[in-house]
Backbone bond lengths (Angstrom), bond angles and torsions (degrees), N, CA, C in turn:
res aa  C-N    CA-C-N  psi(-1)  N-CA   C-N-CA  omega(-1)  CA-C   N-CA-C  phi
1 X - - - 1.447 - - 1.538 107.86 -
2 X 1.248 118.01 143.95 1.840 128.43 -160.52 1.712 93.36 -79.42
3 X 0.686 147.78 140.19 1.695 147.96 113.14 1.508 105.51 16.70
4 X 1.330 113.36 -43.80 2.143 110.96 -174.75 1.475 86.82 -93.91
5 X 0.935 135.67 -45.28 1.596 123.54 -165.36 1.726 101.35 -60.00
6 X 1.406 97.25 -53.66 1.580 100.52 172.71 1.481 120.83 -46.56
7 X 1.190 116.38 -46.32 1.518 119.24 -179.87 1.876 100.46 -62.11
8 X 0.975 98.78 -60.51 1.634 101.94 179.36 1.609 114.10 -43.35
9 X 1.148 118.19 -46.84 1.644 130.00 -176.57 1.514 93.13 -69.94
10 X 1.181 145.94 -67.00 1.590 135.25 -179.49 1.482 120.85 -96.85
11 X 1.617 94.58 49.75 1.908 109.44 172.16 1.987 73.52 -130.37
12 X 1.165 110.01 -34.82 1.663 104.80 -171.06 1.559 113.92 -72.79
13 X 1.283 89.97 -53.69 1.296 101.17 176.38 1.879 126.94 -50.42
14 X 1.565 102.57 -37.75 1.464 115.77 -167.60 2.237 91.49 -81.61
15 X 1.119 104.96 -26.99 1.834 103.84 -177.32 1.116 89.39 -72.00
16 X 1.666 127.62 -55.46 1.625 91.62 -171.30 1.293 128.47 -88.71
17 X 1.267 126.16 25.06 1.050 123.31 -178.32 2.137 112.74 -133.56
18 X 1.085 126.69 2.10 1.124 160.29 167.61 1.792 122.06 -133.90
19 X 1.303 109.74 122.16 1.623 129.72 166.33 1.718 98.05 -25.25
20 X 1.353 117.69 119.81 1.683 102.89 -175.01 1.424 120.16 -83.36
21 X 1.690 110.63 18.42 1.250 94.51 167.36 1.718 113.64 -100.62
22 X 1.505 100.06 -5.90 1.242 109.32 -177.42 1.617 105.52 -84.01
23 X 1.283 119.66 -30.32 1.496 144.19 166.85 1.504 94.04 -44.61
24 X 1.099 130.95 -53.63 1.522 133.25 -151.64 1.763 105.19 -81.71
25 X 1.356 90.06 -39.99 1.441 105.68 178.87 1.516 124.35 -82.05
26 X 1.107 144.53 -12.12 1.691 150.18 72.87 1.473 122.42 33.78
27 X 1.425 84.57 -75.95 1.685 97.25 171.15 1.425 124.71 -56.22
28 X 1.263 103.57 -37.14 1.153 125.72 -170.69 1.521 116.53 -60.79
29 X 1.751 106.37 -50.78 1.365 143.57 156.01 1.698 109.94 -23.80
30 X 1.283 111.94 -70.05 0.989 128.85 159.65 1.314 137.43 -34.28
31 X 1.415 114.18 -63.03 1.348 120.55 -177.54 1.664 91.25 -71.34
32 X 1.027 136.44 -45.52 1.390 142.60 -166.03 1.692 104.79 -42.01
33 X 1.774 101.87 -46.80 1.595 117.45 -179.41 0.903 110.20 -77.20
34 X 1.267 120.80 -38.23 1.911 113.78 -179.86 1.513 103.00 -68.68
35 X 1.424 133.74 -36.10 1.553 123.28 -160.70 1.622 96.64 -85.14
36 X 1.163 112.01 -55.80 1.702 98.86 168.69 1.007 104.69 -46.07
37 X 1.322 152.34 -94.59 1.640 155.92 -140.14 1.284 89.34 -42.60
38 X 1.290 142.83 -33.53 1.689 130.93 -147.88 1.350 88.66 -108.44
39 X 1.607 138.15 -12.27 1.550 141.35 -179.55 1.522 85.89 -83.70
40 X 1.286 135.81 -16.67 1.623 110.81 -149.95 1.726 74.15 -106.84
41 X 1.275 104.16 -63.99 1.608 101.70 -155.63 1.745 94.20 -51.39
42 X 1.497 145.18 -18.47 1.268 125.57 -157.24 1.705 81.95 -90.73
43 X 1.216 130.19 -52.97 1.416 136.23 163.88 1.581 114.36 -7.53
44 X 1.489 113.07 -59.29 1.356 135.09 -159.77 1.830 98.99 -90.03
45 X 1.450 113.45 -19.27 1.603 115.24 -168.40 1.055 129.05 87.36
46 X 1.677 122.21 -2.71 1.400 137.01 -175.16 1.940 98.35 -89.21
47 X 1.008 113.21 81.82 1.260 134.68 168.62 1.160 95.78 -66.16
48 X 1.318 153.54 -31.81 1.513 126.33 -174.30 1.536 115.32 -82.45
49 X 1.481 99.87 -23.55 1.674 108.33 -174.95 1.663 87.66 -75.93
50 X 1.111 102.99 -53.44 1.680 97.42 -177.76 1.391 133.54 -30.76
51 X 1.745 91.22 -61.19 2.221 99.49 159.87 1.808 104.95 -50.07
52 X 1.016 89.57 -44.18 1.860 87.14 -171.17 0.982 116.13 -44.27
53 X 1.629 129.69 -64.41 1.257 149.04 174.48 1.626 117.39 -64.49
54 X 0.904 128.32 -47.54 1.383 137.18 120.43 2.089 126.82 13.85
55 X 1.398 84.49 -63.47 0.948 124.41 -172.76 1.940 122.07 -60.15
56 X 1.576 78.34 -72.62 1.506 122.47 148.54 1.226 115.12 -23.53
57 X 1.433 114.34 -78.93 1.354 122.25 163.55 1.349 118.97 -42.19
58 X 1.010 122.27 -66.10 1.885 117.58 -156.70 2.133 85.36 -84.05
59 X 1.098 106.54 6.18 1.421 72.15 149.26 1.756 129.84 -117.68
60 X 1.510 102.31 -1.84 1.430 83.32 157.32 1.357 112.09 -92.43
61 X 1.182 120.94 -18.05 1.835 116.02 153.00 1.410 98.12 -18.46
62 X 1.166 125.61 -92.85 1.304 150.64 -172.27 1.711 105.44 -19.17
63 X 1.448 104.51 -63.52 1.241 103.45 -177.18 1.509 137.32 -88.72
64 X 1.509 94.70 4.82 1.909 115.74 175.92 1.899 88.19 -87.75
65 X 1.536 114.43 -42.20 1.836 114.35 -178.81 1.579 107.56 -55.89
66 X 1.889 106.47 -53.91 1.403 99.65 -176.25 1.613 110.43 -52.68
67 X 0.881 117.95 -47.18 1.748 120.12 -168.76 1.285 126.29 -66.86
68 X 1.856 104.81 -0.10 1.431 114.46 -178.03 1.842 106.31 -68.22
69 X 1.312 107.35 156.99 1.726 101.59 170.86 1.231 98.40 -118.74
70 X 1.593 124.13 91.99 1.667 108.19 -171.99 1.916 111.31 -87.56
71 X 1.237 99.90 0.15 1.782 87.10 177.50 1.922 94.29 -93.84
72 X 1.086 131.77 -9.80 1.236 115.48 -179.63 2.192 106.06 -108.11
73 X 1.594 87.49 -28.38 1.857 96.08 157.92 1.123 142.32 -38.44
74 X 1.565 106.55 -49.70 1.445 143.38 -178.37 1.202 95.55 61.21
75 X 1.920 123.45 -114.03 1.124 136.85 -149.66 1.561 103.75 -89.43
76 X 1.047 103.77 -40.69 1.774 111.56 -178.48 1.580 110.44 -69.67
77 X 1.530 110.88 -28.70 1.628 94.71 -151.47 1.987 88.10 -95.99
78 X 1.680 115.63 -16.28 1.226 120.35 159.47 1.650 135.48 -42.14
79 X 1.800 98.23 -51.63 1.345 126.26 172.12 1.216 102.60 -41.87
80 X 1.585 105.15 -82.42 1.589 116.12 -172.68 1.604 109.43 -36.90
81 X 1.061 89.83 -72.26 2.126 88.31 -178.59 1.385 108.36 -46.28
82 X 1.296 121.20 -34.90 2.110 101.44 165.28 1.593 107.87 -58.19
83 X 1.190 118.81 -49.34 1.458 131.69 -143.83 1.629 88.84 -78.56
84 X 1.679 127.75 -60.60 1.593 124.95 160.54 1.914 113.36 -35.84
85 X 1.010 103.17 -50.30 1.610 75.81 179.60 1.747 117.43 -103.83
86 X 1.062 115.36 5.39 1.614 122.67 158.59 1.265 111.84 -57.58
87 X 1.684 109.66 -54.56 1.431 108.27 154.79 1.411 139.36 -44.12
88 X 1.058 110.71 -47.43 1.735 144.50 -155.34 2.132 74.93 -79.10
89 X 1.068 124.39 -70.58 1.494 120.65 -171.21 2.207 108.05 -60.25
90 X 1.472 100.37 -40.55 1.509 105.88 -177.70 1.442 100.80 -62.75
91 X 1.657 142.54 -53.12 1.204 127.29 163.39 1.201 131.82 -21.94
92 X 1.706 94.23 -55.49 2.076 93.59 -171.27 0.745 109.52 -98.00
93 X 1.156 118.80 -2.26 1.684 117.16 161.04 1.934 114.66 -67.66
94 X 1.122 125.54 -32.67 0.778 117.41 -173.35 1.566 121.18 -107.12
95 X 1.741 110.58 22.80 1.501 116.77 177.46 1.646 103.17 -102.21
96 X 1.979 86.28 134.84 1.539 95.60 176.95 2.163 96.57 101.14
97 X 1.323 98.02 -20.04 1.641 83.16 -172.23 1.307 122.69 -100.81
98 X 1.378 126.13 143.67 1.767 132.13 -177.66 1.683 112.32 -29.50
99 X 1.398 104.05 -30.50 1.580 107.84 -169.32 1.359 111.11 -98.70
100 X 1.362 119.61 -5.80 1.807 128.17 -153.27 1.558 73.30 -60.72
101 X 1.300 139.28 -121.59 1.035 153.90 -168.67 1.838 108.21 21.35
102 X 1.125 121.00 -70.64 1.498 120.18 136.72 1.449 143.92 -18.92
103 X 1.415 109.64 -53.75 1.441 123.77 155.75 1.282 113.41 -52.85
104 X 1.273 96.99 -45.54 1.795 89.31 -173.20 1.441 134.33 -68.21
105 X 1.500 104.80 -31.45 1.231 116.86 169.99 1.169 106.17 -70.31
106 X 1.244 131.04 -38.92 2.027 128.41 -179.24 1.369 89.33 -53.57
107 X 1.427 100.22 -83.24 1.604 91.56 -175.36 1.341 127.26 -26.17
108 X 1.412 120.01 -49.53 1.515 110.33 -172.34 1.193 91.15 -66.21
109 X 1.559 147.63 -59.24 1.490 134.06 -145.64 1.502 107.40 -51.01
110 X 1.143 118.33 -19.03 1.473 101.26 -143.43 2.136 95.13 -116.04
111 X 1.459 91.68 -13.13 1.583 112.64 -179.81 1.732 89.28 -72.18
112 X 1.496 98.72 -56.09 1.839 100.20 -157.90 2.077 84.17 -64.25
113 X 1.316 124.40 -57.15 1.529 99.03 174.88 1.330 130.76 -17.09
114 X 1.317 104.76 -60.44 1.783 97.66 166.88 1.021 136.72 -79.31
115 X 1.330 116.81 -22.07 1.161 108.31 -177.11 2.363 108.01 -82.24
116 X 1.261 84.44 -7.64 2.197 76.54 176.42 1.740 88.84 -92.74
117 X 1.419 126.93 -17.22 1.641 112.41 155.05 0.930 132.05 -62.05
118 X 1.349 123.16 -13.43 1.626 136.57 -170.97 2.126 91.56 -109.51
119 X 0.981 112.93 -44.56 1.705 120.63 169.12 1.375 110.02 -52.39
120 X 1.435 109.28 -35.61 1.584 105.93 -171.63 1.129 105.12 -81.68
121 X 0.963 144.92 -39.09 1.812 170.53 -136.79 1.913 97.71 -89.52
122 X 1.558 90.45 -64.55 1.461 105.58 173.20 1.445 134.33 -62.09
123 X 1.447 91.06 -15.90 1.844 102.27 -175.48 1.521 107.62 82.96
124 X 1.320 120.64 33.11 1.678 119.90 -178.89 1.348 94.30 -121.74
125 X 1.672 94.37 169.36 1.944 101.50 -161.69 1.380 69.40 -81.09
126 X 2.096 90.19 165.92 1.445 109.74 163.06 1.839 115.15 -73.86
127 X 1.224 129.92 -160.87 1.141 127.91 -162.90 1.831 108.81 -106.60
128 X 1.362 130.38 146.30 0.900 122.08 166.62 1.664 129.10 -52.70
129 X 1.408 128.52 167.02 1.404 104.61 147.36 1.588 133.83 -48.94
130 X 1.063 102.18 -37.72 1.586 115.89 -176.95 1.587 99.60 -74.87
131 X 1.586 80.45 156.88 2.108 93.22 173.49 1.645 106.68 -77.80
132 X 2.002 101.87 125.18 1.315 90.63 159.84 1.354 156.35 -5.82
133 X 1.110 143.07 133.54 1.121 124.89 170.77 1.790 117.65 -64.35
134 X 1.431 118.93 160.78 1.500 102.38 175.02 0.997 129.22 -92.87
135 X 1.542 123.94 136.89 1.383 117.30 -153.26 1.588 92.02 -76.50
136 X 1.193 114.83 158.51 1.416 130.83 179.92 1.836 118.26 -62.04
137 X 1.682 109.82 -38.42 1.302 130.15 147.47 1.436 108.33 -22.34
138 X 0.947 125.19 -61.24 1.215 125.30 -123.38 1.590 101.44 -110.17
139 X 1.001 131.44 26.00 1.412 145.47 -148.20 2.013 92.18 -116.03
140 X 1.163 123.04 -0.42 0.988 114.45 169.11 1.682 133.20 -123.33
């Protein structure tokens, strides 16, 4: 099974079994840990953990985009799918480079923005300064 199929199978899995806005916000969790982890390892010079984590990320990117409904979305569910793969390109754009470490944190700031919009929505606290803890899921 691909890395996107995987993301898709536990974006499916977490709706039916979690409220999907809390599902979204999860996800969110996640990508939050993978884009830091890939700021530390680019930090440290381990560029391969970096693609990895990296990696990680744009694929539940991938699978928060697949799950969009943009003919019933309209304008909002459009947005997001620019804003998912703006990201999804700002990641790999920035593995392997002097600044990734930098990138990453932009990126996360503006990821954790939505995702305490998607927390607020849901009725969940917003996010600490610090990176999430890792969800236990997500260990693979």
């Amino acid at each position: 099974m691909t890395l996107s199929k995987q993301a898709i199978a536990a974006y499916q899995t977490a709706v039916m079994t979690t409220p999907p806005l809390q599902a979204v916000v999860l996800l969110y969790d996640g990508i939050l840990v993978r884009v830091h982890n890939a700021g530390l390892a680019a930090a440290n010079g381990d560029y391969i953990r970096q693609h990895q984590e990296t990696m990680r990320a744009i694929e539940i990117l991938r699978g928060l985009l697949a799950a969009l409904d943009l003919q019933a979305g309209g304008k909002l569910a459009a947005g997001l799918a620019d804003t998912y793969r703006a990201n999804m390109q700002a990641l790999l754009a920035c593995v392997g480079k002097k600044n990734a470490e930098t990138s990453c944190r932009r990126i996360g700031e503006g990821l954790r923005s939505l995702r305490d919009a998607w927390a607020e929505i849901a009725g969940m606290k917003p996010t600490s300064p610090e990176i999430p803890a890792k969800p236990a899921h997500l260990d693979a």
